[in-house]
C-alpha positions in Angstrom: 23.8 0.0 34.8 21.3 -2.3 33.2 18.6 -0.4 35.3 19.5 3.0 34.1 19.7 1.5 30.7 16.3 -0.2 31.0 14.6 2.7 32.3 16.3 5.4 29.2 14.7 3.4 27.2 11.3 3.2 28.6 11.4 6.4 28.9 12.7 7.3 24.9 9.7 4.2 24.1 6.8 6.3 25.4 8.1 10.1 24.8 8.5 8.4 21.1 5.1 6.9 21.3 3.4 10.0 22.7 4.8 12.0 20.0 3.4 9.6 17.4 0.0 10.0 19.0 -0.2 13.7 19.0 1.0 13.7 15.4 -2.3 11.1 14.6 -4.5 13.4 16.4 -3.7 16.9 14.7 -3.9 15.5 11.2 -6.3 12.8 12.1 -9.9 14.7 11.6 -8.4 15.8 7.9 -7.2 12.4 6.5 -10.6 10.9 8.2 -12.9 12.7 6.0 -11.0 12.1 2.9 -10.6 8.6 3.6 -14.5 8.4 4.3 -15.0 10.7 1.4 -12.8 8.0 -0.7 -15.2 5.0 0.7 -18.4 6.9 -0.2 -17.4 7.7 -4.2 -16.0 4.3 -4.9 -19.4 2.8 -2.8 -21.1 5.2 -5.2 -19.9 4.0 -8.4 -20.2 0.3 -7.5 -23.8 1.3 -7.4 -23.9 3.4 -10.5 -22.5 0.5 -12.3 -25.0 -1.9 -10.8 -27.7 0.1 -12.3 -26.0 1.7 -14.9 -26.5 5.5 -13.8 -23.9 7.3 -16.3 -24.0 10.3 -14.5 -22.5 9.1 -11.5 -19.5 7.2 -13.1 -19.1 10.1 -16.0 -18.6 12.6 -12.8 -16.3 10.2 -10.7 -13.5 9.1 -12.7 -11.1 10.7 -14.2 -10.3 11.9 -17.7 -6.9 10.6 -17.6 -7.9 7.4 -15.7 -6.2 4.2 -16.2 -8.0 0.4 -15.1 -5.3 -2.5 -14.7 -8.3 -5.0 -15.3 -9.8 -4.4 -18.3 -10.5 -7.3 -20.0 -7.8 -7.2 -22.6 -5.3 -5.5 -20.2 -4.9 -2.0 -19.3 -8.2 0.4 -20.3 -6.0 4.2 -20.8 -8.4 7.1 -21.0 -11.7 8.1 -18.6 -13.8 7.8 -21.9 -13.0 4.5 -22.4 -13.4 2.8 -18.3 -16.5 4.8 -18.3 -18.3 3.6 -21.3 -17.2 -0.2 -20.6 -18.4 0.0 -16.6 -21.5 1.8 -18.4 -22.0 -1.1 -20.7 -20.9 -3.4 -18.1 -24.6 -3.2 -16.9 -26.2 -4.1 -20.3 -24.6 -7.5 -20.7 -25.3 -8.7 -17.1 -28.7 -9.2 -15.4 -29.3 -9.0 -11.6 -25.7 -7.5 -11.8 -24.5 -6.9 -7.5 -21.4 -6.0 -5.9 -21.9 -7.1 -2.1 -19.3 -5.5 -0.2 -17.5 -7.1 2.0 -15.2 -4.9 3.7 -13.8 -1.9 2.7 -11.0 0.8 4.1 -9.2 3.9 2.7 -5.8 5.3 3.6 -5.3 8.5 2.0 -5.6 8.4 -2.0 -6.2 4.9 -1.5 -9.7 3.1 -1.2 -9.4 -0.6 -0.7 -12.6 -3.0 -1.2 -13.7 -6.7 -0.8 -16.7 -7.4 -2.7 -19.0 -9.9 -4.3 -19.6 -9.5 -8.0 -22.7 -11.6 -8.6 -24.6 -11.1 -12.2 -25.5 -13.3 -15.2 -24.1 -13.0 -18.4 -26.6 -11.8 -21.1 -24.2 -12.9 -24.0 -20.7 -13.7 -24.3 -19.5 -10.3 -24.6 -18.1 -10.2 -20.7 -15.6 -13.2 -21.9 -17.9 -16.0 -20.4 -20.9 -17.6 -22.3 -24.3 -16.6 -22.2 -26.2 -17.7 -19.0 -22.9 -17.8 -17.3 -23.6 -17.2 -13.5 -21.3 -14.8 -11.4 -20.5 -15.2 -8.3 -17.0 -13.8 -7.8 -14.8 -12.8 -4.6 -12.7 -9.2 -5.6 -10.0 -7.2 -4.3 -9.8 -3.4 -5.5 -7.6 -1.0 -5.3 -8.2 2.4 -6.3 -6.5 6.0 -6.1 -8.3 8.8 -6.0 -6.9 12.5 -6.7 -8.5 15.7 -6.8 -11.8 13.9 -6.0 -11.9 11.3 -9.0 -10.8 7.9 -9.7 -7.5 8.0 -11.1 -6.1 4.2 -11.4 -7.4 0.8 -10.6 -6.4 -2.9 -9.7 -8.7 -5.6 -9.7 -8.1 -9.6 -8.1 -10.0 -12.2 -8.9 -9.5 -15.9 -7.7 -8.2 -16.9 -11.2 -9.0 -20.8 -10.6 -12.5 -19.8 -10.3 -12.9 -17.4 -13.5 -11.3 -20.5 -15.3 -14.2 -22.4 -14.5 -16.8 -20.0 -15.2 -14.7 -19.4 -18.7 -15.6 -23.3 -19.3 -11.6 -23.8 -19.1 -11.8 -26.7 -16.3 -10.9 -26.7 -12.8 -7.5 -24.9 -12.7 -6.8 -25.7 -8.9 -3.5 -24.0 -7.8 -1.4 -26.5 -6.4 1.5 -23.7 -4.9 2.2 -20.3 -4.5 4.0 -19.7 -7.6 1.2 -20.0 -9.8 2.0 -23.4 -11.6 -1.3 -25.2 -12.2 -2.3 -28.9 -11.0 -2.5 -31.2 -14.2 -5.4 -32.7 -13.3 -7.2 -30.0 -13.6 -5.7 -27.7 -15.8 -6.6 -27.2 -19.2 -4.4 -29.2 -21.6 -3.1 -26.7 -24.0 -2.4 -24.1 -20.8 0.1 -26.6 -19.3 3.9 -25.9 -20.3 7.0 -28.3 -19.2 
C-alpha cells in the first residue's frame, strides 16, 4: 500500500509540475519583455536624473505618480517627483547611481544601487560638501508604461551620520538605537 501510495504521488508531483512549466512557457515570452521593458525605463531615468535630462523623466512617470521617499514623506502628483528628481541634479555634483542588481516581476522593477554625489548646499537635508555614498533598495510599479509609485531604503544608521546626527548603530531588529551612539535628544525610555 505504501508503494502505490508513494508512486500516486510521484506521479500527481510531476503531472503538477509539468503543468506549471507549460503554463511558464506560453506566457513566459510576454511577461519577459515587459519585465525587460520595466528594467530599461527605470535604468533610463536613473540616468536622466544623473544628468538631469527632463525629457526623459517628464515622459516616464506618471501624472498621477506617488514617491514614498520624498524627503518630507510622500511626494503626490507627477509634477511634483519630476521637478524634485529634476532638481535633484542641481544640488549634487558628480551625482551616480551604480547599479547593483536589478530584476522586474511584472509591474514591479526592483533595484540595488549606489547613490554617490556631493551635496552642493544643504538643500538635500545634509550640509554642503556632504559626500554620498549610499547603498538603496527601490521598488517601483509601472502601469501603462510609466512610473506609478515608489519605495525607497536606505541604511538609516548611515544617513544619520552623513546628517551629522552621530553614529546611530542598530543594536536589534526592532529598530531601538544603541545609546552610545545615538543622538541624545532621539533616545526615548
Amino acid at each position: 500500500m505504501k508503494k502505490l501510495f508513494f508512486a500516486a504521488a510521484a506521479i500527481m508531483l510531476c503531472f503538477f509540475n509539468s503543468c506549471k512549466d507549460s503554463a511558464t512557457s506560453s506566457t513566459g515570452s510576454s511577461d519577459n519583455s515587459t519585465n525587460d521593458s520595466n528594467l530599461a525605463k527605470n535604468r533610463r531615468v536613473m540616468k536622466a536624473i544623473e544628468t538631469g535630462d527632463s525629457a526623459t523623466i517628464n515622459s516616464l512617470i506618471a501624472d498621477d505618480a506617488v514617491d514614498h521617499q520624498g524627503p518630507h514623506g510622500d511626494i503626490k502628483g507627477g509634477d511634483s517627483i519630476r521637478h524634485w528628481l529634476i532638481d535633484m541634479h542641481n544640488h549634487m555634483k558628480d551625482l551616480k547611481f551604480d547599479l547593483i542588481a536589478d530584476a522586474a516581476n511584472g509591474d514591479y522593477v526592483f533595484s540595488m544601487t549606489t547613490f554617490k554625489g556631493t551635496c552642493t548646499d544643504a538643500s538635500m537635508g545634509m550640509p554642503a560638501g556632504t559626500v554620498m555614498n549610499e547603498k538603496t533598495v527601490d521598488v517601483i510599479k509601472v502601469k501603462d508604461g510609466k512610473m506609478v509609485e515608489h519605495w525607497g531604503f536606505l541604511d538609516a544608521a548611515e544617513m544619520m551620520k552623513m546628517q551629522g546626527m552621530g553614529g546611530g548603530h542598530m543594536d536589534n531588529m526592532d529598530g531601538k538605537m544603541d545609546n552610545k551612539m545615538a543622538p541624545k535628544d532621539s533616545m526615548k525610555k
